[in-house]
C-alpha positions as CSV (number, residue, x, y, z in Angstrom):
1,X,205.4,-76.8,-133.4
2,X,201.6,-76.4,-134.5
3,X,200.5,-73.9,-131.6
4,X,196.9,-75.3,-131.8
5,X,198.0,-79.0,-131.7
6,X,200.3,-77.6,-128.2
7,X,197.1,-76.4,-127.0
8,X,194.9,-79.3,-128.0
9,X,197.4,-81.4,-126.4
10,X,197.4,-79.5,-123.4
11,X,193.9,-79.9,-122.6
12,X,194.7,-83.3,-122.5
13,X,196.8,-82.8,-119.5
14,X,199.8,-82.9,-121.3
15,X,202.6,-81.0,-119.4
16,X,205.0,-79.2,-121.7
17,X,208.0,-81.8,-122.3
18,X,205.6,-84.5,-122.6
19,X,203.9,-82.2,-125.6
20,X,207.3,-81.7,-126.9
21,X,208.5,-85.7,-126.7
22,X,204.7,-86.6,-128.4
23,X,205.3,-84.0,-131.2
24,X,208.9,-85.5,-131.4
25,X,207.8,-88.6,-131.2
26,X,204.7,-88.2,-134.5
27,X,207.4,-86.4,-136.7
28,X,209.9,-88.9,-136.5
29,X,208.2,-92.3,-137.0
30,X,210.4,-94.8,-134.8
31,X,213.7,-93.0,-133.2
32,X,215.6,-93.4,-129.7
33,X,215.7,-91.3,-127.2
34,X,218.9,-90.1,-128.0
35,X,217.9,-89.0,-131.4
36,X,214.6,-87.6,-129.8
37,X,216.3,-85.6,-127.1
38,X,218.6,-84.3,-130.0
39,X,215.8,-82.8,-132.1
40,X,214.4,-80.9,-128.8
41,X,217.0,-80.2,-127.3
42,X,216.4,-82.0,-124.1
43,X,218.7,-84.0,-122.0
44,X,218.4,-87.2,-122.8
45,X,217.4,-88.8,-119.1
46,X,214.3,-86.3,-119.3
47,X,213.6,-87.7,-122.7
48,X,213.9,-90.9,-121.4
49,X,211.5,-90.6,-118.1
50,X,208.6,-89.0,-120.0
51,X,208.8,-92.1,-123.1
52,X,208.2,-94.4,-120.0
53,X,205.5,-91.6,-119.1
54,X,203.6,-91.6,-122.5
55,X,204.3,-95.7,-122.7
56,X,202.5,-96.7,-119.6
57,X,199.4,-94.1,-121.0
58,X,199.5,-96.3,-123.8
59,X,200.1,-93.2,-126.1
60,X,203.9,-94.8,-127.1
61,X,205.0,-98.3,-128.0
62,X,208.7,-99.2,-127.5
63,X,211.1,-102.7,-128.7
64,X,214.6,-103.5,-128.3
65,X,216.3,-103.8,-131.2
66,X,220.0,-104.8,-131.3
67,X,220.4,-103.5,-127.6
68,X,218.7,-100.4,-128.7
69,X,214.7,-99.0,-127.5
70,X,213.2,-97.3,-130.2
71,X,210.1,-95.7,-129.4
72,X,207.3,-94.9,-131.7
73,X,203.8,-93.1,-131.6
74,X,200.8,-94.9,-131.8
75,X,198.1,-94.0,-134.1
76,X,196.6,-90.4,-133.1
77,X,193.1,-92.3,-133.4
78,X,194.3,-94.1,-130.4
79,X,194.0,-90.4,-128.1
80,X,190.2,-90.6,-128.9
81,X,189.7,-94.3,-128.2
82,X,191.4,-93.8,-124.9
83,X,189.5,-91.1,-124.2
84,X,185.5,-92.6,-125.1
85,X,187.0,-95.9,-123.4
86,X,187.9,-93.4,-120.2
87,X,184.4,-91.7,-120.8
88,X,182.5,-95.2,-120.7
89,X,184.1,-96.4,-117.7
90,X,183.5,-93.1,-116.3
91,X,179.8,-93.2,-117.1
92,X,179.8,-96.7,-115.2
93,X,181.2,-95.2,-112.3
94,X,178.8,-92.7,-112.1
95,X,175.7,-95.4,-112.3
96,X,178.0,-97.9,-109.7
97,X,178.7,-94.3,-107.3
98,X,175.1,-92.7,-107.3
99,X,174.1,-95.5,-104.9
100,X,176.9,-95.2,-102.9
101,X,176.8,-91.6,-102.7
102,X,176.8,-90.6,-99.0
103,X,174.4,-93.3,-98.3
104,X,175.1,-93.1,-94.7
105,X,174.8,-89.5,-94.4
106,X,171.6,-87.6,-94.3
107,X,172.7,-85.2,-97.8
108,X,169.8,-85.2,-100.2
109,X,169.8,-87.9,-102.8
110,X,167.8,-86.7,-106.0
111,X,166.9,-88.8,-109.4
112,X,165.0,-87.7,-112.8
113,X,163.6,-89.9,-115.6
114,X,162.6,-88.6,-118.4
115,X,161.4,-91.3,-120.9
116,X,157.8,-92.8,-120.7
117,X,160.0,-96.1,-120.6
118,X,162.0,-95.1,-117.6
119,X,159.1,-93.9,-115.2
120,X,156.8,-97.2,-116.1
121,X,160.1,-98.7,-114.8
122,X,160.3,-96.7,-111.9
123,X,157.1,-96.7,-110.9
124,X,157.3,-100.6,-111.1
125,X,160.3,-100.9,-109.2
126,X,159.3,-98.5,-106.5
127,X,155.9,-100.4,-106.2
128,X,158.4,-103.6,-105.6
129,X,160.2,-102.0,-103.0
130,X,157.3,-100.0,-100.5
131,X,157.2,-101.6,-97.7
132,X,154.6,-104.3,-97.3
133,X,151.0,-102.6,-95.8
134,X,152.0,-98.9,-96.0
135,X,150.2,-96.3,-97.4
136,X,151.1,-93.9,-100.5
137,X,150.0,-90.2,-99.9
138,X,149.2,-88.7,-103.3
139,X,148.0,-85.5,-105.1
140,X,146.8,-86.1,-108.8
141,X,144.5,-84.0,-110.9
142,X,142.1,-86.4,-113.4
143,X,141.7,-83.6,-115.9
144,X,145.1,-84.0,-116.4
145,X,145.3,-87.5,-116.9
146,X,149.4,-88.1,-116.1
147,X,149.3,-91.8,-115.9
148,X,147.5,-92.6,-119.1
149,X,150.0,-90.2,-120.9
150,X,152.4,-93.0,-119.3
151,X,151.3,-96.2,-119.6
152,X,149.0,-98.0,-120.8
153,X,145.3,-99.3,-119.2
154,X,146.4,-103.1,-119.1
155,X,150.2,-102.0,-117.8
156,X,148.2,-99.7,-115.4
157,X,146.3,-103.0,-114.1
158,X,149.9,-104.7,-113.8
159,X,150.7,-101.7,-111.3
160,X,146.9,-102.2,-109.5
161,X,148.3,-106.1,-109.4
162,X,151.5,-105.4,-107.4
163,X,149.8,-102.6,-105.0
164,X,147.4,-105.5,-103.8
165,X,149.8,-108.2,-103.7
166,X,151.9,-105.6,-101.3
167,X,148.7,-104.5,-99.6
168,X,149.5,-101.0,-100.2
169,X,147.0,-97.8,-99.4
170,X,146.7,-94.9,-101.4
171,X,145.4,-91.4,-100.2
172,X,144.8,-89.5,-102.7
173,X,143.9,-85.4,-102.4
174,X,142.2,-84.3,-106.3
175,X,141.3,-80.9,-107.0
176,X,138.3,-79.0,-106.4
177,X,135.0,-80.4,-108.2
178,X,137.0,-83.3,-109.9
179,X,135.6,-86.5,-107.8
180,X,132.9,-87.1,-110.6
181,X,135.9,-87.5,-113.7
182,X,136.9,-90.9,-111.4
183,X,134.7,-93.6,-111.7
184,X,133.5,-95.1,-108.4
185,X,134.7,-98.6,-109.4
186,X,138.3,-97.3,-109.6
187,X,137.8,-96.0,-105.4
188,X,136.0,-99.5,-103.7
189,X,138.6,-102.0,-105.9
190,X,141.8,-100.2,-105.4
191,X,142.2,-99.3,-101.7
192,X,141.9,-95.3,-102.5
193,X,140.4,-93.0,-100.2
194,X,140.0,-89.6,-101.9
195,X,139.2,-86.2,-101.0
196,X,139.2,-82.9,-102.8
197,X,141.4,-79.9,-102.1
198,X,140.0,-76.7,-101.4
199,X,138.7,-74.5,-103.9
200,X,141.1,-72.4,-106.0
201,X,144.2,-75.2,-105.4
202,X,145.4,-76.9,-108.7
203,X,147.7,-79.5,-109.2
204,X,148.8,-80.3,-113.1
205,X,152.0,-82.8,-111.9
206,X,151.2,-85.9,-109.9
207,X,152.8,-86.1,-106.2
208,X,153.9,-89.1,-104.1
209,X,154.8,-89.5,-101.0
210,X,156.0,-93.2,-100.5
211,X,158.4,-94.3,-97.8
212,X,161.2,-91.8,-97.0
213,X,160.8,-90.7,-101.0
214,X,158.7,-87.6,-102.1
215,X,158.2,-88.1,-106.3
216,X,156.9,-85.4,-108.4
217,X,155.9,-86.7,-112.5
218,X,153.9,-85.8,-115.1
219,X,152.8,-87.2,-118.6
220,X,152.4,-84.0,-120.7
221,X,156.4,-83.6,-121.4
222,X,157.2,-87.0,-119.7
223,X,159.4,-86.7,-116.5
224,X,160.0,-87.6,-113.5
225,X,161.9,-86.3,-110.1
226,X,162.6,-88.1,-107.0
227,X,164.0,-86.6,-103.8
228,X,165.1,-88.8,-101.0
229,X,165.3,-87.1,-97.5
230,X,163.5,-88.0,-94.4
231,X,163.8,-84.2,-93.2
232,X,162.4,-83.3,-96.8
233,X,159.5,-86.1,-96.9
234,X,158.6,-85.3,-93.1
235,X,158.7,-81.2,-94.2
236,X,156.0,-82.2,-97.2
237,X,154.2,-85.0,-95.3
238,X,153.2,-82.2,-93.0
239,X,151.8,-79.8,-95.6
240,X,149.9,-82.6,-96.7
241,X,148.5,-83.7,-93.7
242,X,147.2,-80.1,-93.5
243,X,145.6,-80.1,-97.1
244,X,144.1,-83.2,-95.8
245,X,142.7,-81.4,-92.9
246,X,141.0,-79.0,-94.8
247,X,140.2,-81.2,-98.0
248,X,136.4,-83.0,-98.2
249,X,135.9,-86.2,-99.1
C-alpha cells in the first residue's frame, strides 16, 4: 500500500480498515466482499460492515448480481466533489449560523467588510435599520476624506436621503483646526452638529456609534469592522461623551 495515499486518506478521517477496504476496493475494479476480505486478510463480516460504511459516504457503489453484491469504487474525482460540496454547504452554514451565534447571550458579536462594494452595502443597510429619530455619534477627519474613497457624491446623497427619511442626528467630533475643509451647507441641510477635538488628537479611520453597534472604517485600504456589545458601545459612548466635553464647536 502507497504510504502517502494511507496518509492522504487518513486525513480524510479514514480509520485504518476503511483505508485498507478503499485501497482494496480501487485495485480490484468490481469484487465481493469475500474476494476483498481475501486480498486483506480480513474477516469477511468486517469487510462487509465497512463496504456499507464507505457506501452510505457515497465513496462505494454496490448491485446484486445473480444473488451476489459486488462492490466497486467510485471515481477518486468523486473524494474532491464531496469534499467542495461539504465545503459549500459548510460556508452556508457559517453565513445561516453567524446570526444565530449566541444571540441571546451578551458574547461579543464582531463583523469586517472589506470591499468598497460591501461597506456602501453596509452602511445602506445599517442606515435602514437605526431606529427611527436617533442620533449617530461620530469621529471623522475631512483631510482624510474616508467616504469619498467609498462611494460616490450622488450614492452619498442616496445615504443623506435615507438619514432624513429616518430623521436621524449625527454628532460629529473632527480634528483640531479642520471645521473650515466642511462646507457650511453640508452642517444646516444634514442635521450635523460638529465640534472639534482638542489640539494634538487625530483620527485617520471614521467612528460610529449607532444603536448598540460601535463601527470603525476607512477608505484608504477599504475596510470596515463592526463590534456589537452594549457593554462595549456604553464603555466607548462614554469616552466620547468626554471628548465631547472638552471639544469646541
Amino acid at each position: 500500500m502507497n504510504k502517502q495515499t494511507q496518509e492522504y486518506l487518513q486525513e480524510l478521517d479514514f480509520k485504518p480498515n476503511e483505508i485498507k477496504v478503499y485501497i482494496a476496493s480501487t485495485q480490484l475494479g468490481e469484487a465481493t466482499a469475500a474476494q476483498i476480505a481475501k486480498k486483506i486478510n480480513l474477516p469477511r463480516t468486517t469487510v462487509i460492515s465497512v463496504l456499507q460504511k464507505l457506501e452510505q459516504s457515497n465513496y462505494i457503489s454496490a448491485h446484486k448480481y445473480k444473488g451476489k453484491t459486488f462492490y466497486w469504487v467510485e471515481s477518486p474525482r468523486l473524494i474532491k466533489s464531496s469534499l467542495e460540496h461539504k465545503v459549500e454547504v459548510a460556508s452556508n452554514l457559517e453565513n445561516l449560523l453567524t446570526e444565530l451565534y449566541r444571540s441571546e447571550s451578551t458574547f461579543p458579536f464582531s463583523k469586517t467588510v472589506d470591499t468598497k462594494n460591501g461597506i456602501k452595502k453596509y452602511i445602506e443597510k445599517t442606515l435602514l435599520e437605526t431606529t427611527k429619530k436617533s442620533t449617530i455619534y461620530t469621529i471623522d477627519n475631512p483631510n482624510v476624506g474616508n467616504y469619498r474613497k467609498i462611494f460616490s457624491d450622488d450614492y452619498g446623497k442616496i445615504l443623506v436621503g435615507i438619514k432624513k427619511k429616518r430623521q436621524l442626528n449625527t454628532k460629529t467630533l473632527i480634528p483640531f483646526g479642520t471645521l473650515n475643509k466642511i462646507h457650511p451647507n453640508k452642517i444646516k441641510t444634514q442635521a450635523i452638529e460638529v465640534k472639534e477635538l482638542p489640539e494634538g488628537i487625530d483620527f485617520p479611520a471614521s467612528l460610529w456609534i449607532i444603536d448598540k453597534k460601535i463601527v470603525f472604517f476607512s477608505g484608504k485600504i477599504p475596510f470596515l469592522v463592526e463590534i456589537n456589545h452594549p457593554l462595549i458601545k456604553e464603555s466607548i459612548k462614554s469616552l466620547y461623551n468626554y471628548l465631547w466635553g472638552t471639544a469646541t464647536g
